[in-house]
N, C-alpha and C positions, 0 to 999 in steps of 0.2 A: 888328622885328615880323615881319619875309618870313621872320625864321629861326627866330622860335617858333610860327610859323604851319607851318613844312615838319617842323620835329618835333614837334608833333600830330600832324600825317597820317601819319610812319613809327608812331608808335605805335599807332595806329588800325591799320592796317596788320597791324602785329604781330598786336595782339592779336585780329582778324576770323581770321588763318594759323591762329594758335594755333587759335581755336576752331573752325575747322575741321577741323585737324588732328585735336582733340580727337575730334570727330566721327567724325571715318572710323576712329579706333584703336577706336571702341567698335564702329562698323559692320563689323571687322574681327573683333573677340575673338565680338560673336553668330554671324558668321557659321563661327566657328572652332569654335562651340560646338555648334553646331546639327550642322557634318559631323561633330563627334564624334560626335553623338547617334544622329545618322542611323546613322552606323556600328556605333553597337555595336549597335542596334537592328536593323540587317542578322545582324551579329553571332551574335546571339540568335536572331533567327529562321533564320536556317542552322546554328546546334549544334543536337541534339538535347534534350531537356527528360531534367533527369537524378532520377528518380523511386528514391531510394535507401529511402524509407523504404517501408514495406510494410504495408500494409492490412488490417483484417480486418472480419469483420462484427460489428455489436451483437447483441447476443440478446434484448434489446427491441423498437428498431424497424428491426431487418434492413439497416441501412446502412452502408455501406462508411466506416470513420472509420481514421483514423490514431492508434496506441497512445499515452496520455497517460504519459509515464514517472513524471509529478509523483501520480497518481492509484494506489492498490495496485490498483484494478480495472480496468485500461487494457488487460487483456485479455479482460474482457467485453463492457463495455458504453460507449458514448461517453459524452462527458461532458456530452452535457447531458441523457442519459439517468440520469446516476451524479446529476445536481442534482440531477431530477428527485423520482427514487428517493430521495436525502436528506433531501428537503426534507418526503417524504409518508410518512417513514419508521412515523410512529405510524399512519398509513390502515395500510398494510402489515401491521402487530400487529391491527390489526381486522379485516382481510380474510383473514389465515389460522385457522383452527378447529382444533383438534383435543384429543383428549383426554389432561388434564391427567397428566402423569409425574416423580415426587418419587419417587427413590429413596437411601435412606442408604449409601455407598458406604465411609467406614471413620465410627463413631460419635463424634457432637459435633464433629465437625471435617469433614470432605467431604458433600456431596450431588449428586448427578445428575440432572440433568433437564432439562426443555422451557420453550419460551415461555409455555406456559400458566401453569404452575406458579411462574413471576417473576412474573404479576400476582397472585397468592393471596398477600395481607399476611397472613393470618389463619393459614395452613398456613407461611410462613416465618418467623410469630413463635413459633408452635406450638414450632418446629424449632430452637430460637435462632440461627436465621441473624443472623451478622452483617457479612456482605459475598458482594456477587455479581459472578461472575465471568463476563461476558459475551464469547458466542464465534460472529465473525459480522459480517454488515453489518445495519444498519439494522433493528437491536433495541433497544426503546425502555428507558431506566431509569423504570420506574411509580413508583419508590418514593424517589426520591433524598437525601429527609430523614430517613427511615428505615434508610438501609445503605450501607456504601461499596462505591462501582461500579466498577469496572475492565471496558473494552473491548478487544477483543483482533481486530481487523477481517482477516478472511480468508473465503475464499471453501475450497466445499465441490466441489473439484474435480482433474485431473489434473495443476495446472502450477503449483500455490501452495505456496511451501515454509513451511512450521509452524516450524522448530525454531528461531527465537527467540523468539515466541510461547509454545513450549513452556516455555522457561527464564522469561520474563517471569510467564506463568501458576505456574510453582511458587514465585517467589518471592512472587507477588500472597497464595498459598494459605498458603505460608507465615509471613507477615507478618498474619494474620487469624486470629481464632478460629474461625469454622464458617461454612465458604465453601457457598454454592450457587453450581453453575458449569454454565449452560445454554447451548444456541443456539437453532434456532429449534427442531428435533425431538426434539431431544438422542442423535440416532440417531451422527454421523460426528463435528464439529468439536468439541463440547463431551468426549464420551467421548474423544475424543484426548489431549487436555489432563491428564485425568483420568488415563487409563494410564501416561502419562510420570510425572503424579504419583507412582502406584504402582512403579513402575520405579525411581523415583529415591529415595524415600526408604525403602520395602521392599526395597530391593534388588534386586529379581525380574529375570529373563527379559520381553522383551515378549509370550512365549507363555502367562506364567505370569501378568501381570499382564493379558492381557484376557481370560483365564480367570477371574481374581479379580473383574474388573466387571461380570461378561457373569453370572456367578452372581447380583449384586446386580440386575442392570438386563440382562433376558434379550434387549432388541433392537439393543441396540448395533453398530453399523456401521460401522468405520472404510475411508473408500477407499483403494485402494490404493496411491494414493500417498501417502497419510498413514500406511499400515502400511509402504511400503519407508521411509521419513523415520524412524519411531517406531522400527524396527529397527537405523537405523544410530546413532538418538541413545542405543541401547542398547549398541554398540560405544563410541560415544563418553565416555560416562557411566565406563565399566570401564577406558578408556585411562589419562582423568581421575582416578582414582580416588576419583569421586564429589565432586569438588571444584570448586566453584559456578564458582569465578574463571574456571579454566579450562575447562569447558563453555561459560561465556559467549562466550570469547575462541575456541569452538574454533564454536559457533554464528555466529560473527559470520563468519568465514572462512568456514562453509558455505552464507550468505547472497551471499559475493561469488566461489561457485564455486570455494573453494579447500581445500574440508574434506577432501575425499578425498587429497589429497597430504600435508596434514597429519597426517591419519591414520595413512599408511602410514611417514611418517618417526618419529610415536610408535612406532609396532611395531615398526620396524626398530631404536630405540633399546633399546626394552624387550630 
């Protein structure tokens, strides 16, 4: 009995060691945990804060936001100005006014014009439109049971490049009987579209082809950097020898900053 009675108490024993030992191995790893923390939090607050990305302002409500690269408009406006703006896109189409502009640009097959002129059903059935070619943000399709839509989302300004939009829009035009191809004035993004049109399938000069639109549709206004883009996609077209494949592939390299090298290695082949 005296000698099952003495080992109880060693095991008892043990097992009080144990669980205390257990104790202090944990009161050990927090406190092991905790100077980590301390320290990188020292860490941190002695490096300097590394501010790599860079800033710019909205053109809606003037605040300094960081460029959304997931968004095409990440260098206008932030995003929750861009939902904003999405979301109230057809307010937008009622809050601009102007007057209506339908011009025939080659017969039964192209038209040129504005916002106005996409809500006139009566003037596009007139016309036998039967697809519109929309160029822009947050232009509403009025009519979607009535024509097939294509969107082509760019902004009317110094730092957006066009020329796969270009390519996209002459195959939208060409895959369609009698396209109406508008933006919201039809003065810069929509007539761009339009001249590459002409460029590419009349073969013309970019001098010669917004002479040929500016005769149909006297206010046309492409900016200039939509006219340096349209003039180099006029080089590109004649390297190409007007061959869809390769403008596409020669477009997609000038989307990822690589056109003008390839260009010069066509030339340098020719």
């Amino acid at each position: 009995m005296g000698q099952n009675e003495s080992k109880n108490e060693n095991i008892k024993n043990k097992k009080y060691h144990s669980k205390g030992q257990n104790k202090s191995n944990k009161e050990k790893v927090k406190n092991t945990s905790n100077n980590n923390n301390q320290n990188i939090d020292n860490n941190n607050t002695n490096k300097p804060v590394n501010v790599s990305l860079s800033t710019t302002k909205c053109k809606y409500c003037n605040k300094n936001y960081i460029p959304n690269k997931v968004l095409r408009s990440h260098l206008f406006y932030c995003v929750d100005c861009y939902l904003k703006k999405k979301n109230f896109k057809y307010q937008a189409d009622l809050d601009y006014h102007t007057e209506l502009e339908f011009k025939e640009i080659i017969p039964g097959k192209l038209y040129l014009g504005n916002n106005e002129a996409a809500k006139n059903l009566e003037l596009l059935k007139k016309n036998n439109i039967t697809a519109i070619l929309i160029c822009g943000y947050f232009l509403s399709e009025f009519f979607p049971n009535e024509f097939i839509y294509k969107t082509l989302e760019f902004e009317d300004n110094e730092f957006e490049i066009i020329t796969y939009a270009i390519v996209k829009g002459i195959d939208f035009i060409d895959k369609n009987k009698c396209v109406f191809v508008h933006c919201r004035k039809g003065v810069s993004r929509s007539s761009s579209i339009v001249i590459s049109y002409i460029m590419f399938h009349l073969k013309k000069s970019f001098d010669e082809s917004y002479q040929f639109v500016l005769m149909k549709k006297n206010n046309i206004q492409p900016n200039d950097n939509f006219i340096k883009q349209l003039k180099q996609f006029e080089e590109m077209i004649k390297v190409c020898n007007y061959d869809k494949k390769m403008i596409r592939e020669f477009c997609m390299n000038f989307t990822n900053n690589k056109y003008g090298q390839n260009l010069e290695n066509k030339t340098n082949d020719q």
